[in-house]
C-alpha positions in Angstrom: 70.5 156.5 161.9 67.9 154.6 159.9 68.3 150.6 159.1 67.0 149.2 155.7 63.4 147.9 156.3 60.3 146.5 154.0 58.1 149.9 154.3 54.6 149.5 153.5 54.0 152.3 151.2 52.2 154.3 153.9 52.9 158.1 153.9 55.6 159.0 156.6 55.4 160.8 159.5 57.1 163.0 161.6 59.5 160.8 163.7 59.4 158.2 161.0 62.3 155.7 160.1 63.1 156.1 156.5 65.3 152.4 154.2 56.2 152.3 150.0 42.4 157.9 146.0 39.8 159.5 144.9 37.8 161.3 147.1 34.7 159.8 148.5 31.9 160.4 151.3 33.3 159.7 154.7 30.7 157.2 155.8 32.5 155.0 152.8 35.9 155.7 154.3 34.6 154.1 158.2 33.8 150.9 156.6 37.0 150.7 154.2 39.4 150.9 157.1 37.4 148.4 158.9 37.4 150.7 162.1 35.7 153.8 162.6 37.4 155.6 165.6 36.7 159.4 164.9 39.4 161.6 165.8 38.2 164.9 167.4 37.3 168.2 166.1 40.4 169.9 164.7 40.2 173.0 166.5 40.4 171.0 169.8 42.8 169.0 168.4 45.2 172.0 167.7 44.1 173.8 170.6 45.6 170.6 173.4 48.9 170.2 170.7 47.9 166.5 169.6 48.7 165.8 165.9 47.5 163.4 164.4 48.3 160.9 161.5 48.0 157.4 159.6 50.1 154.4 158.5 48.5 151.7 157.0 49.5 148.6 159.0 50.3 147.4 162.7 53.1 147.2 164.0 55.0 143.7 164.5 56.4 144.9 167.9 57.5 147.5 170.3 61.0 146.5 170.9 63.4 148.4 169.0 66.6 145.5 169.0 63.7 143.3 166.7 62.3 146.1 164.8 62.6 144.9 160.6 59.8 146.5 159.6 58.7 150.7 158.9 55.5 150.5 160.8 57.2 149.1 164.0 60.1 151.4 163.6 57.6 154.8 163.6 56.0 153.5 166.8 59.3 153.1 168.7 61.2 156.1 166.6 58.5 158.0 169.4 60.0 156.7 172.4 63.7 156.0 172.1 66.7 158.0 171.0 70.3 157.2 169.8 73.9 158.5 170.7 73.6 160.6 167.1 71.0 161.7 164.8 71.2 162.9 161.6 70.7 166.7 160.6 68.4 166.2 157.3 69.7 169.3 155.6 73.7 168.8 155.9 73.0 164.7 156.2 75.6 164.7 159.2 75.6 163.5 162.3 74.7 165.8 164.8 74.7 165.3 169.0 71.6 163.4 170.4 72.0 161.4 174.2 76.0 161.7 173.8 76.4 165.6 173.2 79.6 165.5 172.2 83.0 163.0 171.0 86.3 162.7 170.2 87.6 160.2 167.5 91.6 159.2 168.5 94.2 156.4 167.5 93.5 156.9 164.5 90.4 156.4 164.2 90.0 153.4 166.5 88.9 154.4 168.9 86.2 156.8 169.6 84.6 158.5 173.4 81.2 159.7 173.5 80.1 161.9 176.3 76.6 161.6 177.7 74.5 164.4 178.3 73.6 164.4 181.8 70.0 164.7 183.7 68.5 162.4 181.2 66.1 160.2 182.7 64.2 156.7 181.4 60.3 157.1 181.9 60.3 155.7 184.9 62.7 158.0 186.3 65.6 156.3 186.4 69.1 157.7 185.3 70.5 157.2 181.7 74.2 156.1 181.6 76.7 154.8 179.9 75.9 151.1 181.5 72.8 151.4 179.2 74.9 151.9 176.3 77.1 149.3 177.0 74.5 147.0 177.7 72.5 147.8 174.0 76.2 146.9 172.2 76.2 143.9 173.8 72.2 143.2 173.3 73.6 143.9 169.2 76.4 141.1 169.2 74.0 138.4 171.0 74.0 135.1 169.0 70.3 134.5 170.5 69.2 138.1 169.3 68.2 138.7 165.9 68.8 141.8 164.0 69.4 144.6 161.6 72.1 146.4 163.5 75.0 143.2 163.3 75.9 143.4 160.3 76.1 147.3 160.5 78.1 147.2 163.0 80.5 144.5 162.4 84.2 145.9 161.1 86.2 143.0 159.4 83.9 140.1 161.1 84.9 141.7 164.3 82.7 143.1 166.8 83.1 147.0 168.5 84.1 146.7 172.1 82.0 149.0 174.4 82.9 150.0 177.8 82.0 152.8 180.5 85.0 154.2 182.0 82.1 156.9 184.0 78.4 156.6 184.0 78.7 159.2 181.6 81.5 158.3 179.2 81.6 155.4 176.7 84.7 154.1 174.6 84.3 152.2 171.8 87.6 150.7 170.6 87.2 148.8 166.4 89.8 146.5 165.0 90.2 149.1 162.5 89.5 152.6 161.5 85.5 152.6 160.7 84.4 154.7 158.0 80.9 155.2 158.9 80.9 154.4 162.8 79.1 158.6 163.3 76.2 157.3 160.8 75.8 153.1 162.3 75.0 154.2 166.2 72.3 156.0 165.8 70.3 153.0 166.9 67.9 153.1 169.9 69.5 152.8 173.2 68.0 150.4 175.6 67.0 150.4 179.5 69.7 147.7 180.9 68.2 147.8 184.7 64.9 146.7 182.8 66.1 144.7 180.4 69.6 143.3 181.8 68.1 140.1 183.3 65.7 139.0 180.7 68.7 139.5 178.5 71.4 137.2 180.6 68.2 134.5 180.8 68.2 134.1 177.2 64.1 136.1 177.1 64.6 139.2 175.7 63.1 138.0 172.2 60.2 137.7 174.3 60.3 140.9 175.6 57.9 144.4 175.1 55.7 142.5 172.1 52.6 144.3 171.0 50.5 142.7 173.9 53.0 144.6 175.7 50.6 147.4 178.3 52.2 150.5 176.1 53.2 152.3 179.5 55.6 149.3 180.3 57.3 150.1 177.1 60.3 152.9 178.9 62.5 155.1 176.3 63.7 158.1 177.1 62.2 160.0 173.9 59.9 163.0 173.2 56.9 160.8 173.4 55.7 158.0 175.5 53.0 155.6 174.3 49.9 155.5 176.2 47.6 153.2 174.3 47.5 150.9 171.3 44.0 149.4 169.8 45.3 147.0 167.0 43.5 147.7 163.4 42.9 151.6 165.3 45.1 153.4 166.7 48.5 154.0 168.8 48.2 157.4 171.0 51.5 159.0 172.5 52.1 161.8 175.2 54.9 164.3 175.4 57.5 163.0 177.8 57.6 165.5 180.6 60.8 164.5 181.4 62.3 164.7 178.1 65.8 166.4 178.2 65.7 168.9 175.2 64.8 172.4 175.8 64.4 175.4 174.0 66.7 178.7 174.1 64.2 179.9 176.7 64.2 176.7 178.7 60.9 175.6 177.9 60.0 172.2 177.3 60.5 170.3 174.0 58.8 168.7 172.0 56.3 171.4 171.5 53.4 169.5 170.7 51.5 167.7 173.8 50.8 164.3 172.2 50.6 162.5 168.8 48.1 159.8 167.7 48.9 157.1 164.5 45.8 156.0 163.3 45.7 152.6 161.4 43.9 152.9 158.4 45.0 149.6 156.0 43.1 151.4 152.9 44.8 154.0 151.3 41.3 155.6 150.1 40.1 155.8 153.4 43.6 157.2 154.6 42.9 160.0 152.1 39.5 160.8 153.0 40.9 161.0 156.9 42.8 163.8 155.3 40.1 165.9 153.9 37.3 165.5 156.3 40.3 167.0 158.7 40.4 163.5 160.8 44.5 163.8 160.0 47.2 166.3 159.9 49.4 165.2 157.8 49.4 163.3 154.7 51.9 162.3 151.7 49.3 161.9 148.7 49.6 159.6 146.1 50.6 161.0 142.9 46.7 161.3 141.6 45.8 163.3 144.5 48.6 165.9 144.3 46.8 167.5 141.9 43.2 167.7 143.8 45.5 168.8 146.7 46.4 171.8 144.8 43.1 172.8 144.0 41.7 172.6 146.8 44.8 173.6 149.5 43.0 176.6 150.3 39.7 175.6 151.0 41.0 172.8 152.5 43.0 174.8 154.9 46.6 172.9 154.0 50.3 173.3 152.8 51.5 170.8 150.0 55.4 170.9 149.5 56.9 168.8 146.8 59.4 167.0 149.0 61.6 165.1 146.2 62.7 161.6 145.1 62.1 159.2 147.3 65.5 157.9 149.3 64.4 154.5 149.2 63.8 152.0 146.8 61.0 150.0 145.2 61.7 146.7 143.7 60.9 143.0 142.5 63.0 140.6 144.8 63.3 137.3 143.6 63.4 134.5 146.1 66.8 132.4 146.0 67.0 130.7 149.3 67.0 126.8 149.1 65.1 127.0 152.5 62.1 127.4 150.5 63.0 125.4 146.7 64.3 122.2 148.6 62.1 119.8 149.9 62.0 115.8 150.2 64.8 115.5 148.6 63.6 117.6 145.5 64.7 120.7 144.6 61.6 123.2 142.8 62.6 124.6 139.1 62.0 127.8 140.1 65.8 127.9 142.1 67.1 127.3 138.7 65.4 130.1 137.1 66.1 132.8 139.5 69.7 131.6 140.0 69.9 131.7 136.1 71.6 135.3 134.9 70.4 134.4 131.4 66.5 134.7 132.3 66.7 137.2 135.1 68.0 139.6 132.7 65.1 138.3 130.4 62.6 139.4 132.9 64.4 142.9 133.3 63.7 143.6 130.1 59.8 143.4 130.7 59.6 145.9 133.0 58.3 148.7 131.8 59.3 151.4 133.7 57.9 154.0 131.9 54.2 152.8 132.1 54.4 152.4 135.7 55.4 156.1 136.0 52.4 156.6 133.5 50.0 154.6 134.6 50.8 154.1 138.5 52.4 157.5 139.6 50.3 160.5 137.5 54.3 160.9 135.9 55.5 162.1 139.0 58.3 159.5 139.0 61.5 158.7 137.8 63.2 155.0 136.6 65.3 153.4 139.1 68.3 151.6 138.4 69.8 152.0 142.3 68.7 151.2 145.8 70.2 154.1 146.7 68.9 156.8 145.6 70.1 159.9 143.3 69.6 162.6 146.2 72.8 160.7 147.6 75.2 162.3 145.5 78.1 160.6 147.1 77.5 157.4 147.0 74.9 157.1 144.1 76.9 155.7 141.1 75.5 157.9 138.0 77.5 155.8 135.7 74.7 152.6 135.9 73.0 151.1 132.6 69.4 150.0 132.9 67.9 147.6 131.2 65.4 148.9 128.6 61.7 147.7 128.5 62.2 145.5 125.0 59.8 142.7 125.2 61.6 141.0 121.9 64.9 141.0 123.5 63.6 139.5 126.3 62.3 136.7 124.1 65.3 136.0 122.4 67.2 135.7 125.7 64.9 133.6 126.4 65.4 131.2 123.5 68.3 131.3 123.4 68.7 129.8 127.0 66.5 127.5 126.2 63.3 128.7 127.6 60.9 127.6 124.9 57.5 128.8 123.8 55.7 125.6 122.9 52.5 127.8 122.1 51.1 130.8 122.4 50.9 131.8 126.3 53.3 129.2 127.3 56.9 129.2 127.5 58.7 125.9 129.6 62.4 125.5 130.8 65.3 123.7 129.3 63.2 120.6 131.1 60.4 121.2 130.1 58.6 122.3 133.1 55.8 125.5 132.7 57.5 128.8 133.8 55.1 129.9 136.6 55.6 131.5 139.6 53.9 133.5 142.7 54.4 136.9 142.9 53.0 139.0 146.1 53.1 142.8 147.7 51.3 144.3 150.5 47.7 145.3 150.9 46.2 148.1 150.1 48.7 150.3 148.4 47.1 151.0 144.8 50.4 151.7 143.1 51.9 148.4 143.8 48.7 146.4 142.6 48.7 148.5 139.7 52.7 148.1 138.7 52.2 144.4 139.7 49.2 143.9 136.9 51.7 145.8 134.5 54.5 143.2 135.0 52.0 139.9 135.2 50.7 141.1 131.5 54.3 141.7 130.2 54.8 138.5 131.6 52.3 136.8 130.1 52.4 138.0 126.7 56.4 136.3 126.9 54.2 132.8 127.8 55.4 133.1 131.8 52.4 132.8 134.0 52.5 134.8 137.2 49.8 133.9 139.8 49.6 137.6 141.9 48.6 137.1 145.3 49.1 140.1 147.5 48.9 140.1 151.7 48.6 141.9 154.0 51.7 144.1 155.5 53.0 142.1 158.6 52.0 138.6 156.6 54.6 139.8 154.2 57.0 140.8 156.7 56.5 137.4 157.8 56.9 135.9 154.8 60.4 137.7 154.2 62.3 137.1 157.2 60.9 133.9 159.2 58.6 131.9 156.8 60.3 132.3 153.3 57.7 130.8 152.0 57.7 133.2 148.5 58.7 133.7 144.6 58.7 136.7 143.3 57.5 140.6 145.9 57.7 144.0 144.9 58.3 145.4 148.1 59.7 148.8 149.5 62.6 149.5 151.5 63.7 152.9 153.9 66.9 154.8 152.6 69.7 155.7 154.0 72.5 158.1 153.9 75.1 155.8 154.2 75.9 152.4 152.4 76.9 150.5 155.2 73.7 150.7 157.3 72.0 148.5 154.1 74.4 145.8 155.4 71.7 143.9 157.0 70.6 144.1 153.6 73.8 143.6 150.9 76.0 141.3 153.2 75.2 137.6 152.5 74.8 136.7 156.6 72.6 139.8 156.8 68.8 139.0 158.6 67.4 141.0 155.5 69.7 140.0 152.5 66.5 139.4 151.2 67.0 136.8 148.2 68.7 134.3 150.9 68.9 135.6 154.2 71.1 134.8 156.9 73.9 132.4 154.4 76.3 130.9 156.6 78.8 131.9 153.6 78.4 133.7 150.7 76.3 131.7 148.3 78.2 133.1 144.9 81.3 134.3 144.5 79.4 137.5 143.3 78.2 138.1 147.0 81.7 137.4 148.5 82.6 140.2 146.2 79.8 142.4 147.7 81.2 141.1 151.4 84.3 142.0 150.4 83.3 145.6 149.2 81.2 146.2 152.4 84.4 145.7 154.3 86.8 147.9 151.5 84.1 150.6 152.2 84.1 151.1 155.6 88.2 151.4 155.5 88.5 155.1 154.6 87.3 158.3 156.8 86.5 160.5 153.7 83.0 159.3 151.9 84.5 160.4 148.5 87.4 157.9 149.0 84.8 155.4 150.1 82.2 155.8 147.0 84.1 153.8 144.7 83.3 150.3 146.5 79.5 151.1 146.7 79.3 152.2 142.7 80.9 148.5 142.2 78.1 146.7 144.8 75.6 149.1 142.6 77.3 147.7 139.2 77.3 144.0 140.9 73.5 143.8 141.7 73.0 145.5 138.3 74.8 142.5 136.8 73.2 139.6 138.8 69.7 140.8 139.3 68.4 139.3 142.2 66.6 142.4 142.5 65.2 144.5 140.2 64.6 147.9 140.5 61.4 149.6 139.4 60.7 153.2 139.7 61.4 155.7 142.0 58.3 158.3 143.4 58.6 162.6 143.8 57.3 162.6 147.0 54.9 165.3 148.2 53.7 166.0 152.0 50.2 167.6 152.5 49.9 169.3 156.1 47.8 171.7 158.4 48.5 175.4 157.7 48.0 175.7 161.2 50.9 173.9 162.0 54.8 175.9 162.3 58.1 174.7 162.2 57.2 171.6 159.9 59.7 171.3 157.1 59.5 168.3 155.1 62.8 167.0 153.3 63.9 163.7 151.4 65.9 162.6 154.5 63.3 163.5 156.7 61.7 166.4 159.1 64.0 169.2 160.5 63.6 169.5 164.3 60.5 167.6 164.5 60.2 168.5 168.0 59.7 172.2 167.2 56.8 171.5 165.3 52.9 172.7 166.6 50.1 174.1 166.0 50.2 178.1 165.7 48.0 179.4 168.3 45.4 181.2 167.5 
């Protein structure tokens, strides 16, 4: 359904992929998101169906096959669909563009059947060639992405084929655990696409100078304009092939604009002046949302935990350490169990739920979260904020403070390193200066230098050219779509993407896990693998986790049929605006 992805911190939206302010005058808000484009009046808003909401960056591009970030994924969650989709209240796969399937052999081998009468937005016919043509796109060499190492069983690739234009067999080496939740994944046009593909150009293909009407799904919305820094605008997709009981068409609402608004404050004031619809607050704002929900005209529903997870990643891949025939210190440190754990000890967890979230969080020891109660392992230590055990590990590795302020390797070089996160996301900067001071007071100096969203992306899967982010990442349901995160060749195995081979025998373990997980049908006979990967990166910290938010989600009262859960929105094409 969803792939793991860096997310911004922005507040979700309706069709949004899920793997991270005071109140002011408005004239304030114009100049802090560094473009001023009003939307119209509400009432005329709800009155022609357009909702309207905010993320705080750009996105990277509009074609879903390259898609690693949130912000990208929202934009193109709009105008493509999968084979499945995933009911938010039962967290089961439920019929999307194949409206039914049978699983046989044993489970290896499984035949979808298409709906018919669904149409690309250029008219053209869905099939089965499409599907089988988007497999392929998946196991191209020249084609980087998230959806490989989902959707490879035992180092093997799933065979796809198209007995009819409306019938697609997929036969696995083996019987595939969580095959229902991996091919959700956007399907693809292949009499677009099918070309640029064989010639070796579809990397090149449906980037954000892309016109937005070139850009054909065959989902609720198609995109009819993008401003960078302003705005994306979508229109209902009159040919979209879901209906309602009465025949009428779905999705309800006419259009949808995404405003880009890279300041959180001014996000928030976009809210209350009624420029937005919807809106997940920040945990100092729930409050003033309760106040004032009636004036205001809004809803605010305490949603839950957050399903993803927020964390420091620490950078381990020699792509960025060795140069010139030198390799930096900082490899050794990170690689080093003795001072990782050190530096888990100085996070304090409890202040950045104080001091960043208004208490309206919760310690994380997990990327996945506790609202999976399958697959979350609630037997997990966490390492306690003890700044005087962290000193002693320290010593006692050999990490000496010469004087006060400054502590210096087994070689004598200063411990100091970079550490970023994204603009414009107040929490982070906040639980950033928390761990710099903690880290400073043990004499390791941390130079904080936060970018902006899609520099970061950058930074994370092409440049590598960083120390130490707190970044976000979308949850999931099921374990084995974070395998482009937790598999060592995965394109976001953040800490060393992309390893040939495993780098430690601890991630040949996690490999090794990844494949022992996927064997069984039943998730409970399945959990036990993914409570040992939990236990592993517990262990071996190159991650740790921080804290994990209560989401809220602020909305319209005029607006019906919008229910808000952890996992996402039910039926978000029934929602509208009530008419009046």
């Amino acid at each position: 359904m969803t792939r793991r992805r860096p997310a911004s911190g922005a507040h979700k939206h309706a069709r949004a992929p899920r793997l991270a302010l005071q109140a002011g005058l408005f004239a304030l808000s114009c100049a802090a998101a560094g473009a001023c484009q009003v939307a119209p009046p509400r009432a005329n808003r709800e009155q022609r169906q357009i909702l309207y909401t905010a993320t705080t960056s750009d996105p990277r591009t509009f074609n879903p096959m390259l898609v690693t970030d949130a912000a990208s994924g929202a934009v193109v969650g709009n105008l493509f669909e999968g084979l499945v989709r995933l009911d938010p209240l039962t967290t089961l796969p439920e019929p999307d563009l194949a409206e039914r399937w049978e699983i046989s052999d044993g489970g290896k081998a499984v035949t979808f059947h298409l709906r018919r009468g669904v149409t690309w937005f250029d008219g053209q016919p869905f099939t089965a060639r499409d599907v089988v043509f988007t497999f392929n796109l998946v196991y191209d060499p020249r084609i980087p992405n998230s959806l490989r190492p989902v959707l490879t069983v035992e180092g093997k690739r799933i065979a796809a084929s198209a007995p009819d234009p409306y019938t697609v067999r997929l036969a696995l080496p083996r019987p595939f655990g969580p095959l229902l939740y991996s091919v959700g994944f956007a399907v693809l046009p292949a009499h677009l696409l099918e070309s640029a593909a064989r010639q070796g150009r579809f990397n090149h293909l449906w980037g954000i100078d892309t016109a937005p009407r070139q850009v054909v799904g065959v989902g609720p919305y198609r995109m009819t304009r993008y401003v960078p820094a302003q705005m994306v605008q979508f229109e209902r997709n009159p040919s979209y092939w879901m209906k309602d009981a009465e025949g009428r068409p779905l999705p309800r609402l006419h259009g949808r604009t995404l405003l880009i608004v890279p300041d959180q404050n001014a996000g928030y004031l976009r809210f209350l002046s009624g420029q937005t619809d919807l809106y997940a607050p920040r945990p100092e704002e729930v409050a003033e949302l309760m106040q004032r929900a009636t004036a205001l005209g809004v809803r605010l529903t305490r949603v839950g935990p957050d399903t993803g997870s927020l964390f420091f990643a620490f950078n381990r891949n020699p792509r960025h350490y060795q140069k010139n025939g030198r390799t930096d210190p900082r490899l050794a440190w990170f690689t080093d169990p003795r001072f990782m754990r050190a530096l888990a000890h100085l996070v304090d967890k409890q202040a950045m739920i104080d001091l960043c979230f208004n208490g309206l969080a919760e310690p994380a020891v997990s990327f996945v979260s506790p609202a999976d109660r399958i697959f979350y392992n609630p037997k997990l230590r966490d390492y306690d904020y003890d700044p005087a055990l962290a000193a002693q590990l320290l010593d006692a590795a050999g990490y000496r403070l010469i004087k006060p302020g400054v502590r210096v390797d087994p070689h004598g070089n200063r411990l100091e390193f970079n550490l970023t996160t994204n603009t414009g996301v107040t929490a982070r900067d906040r639980m950033a200066a928390i761990f710099q001071q903690d880290l400073a007071n043990a004499g390791i100096k941390v130079d904080y230098r936060p970018v902006e969203f899609t520099t970061l992306v950058e930074k994370l899967d092409t440049t590598f050219d960083w120390d130490c982010v707190l970044i976000g990442f979308t949850g999931t349901v099921d374990p084995n779509d974070d395998a482009n995160f937790l598999r060592s060749s995965g394109n976001l195995h953040l800490w060393d993407p992309a390893e040939p081979r495993p780098a430690t025998p601890w991630e040949a373990e996690i490999d090794r896990l990844m494949d022992q997980g996927t064997r069984a049908m039943s998730p409970e006979e399945r959990a036990p693998a993914y409570w040992r990967i939990q236990e592993i990166l517990v262990a071996e910290l190159p991650i740790i986790e921080t804290v994990r938010q209560v989401e809220f989600q602020a909305y319209k009262a005029t607006l019906e049929h919008f229910h808000p859960t952890v996992w996402g929105l039910e039926r978000p094409e029934w929602i509208a605006f009530r008419n009046r």
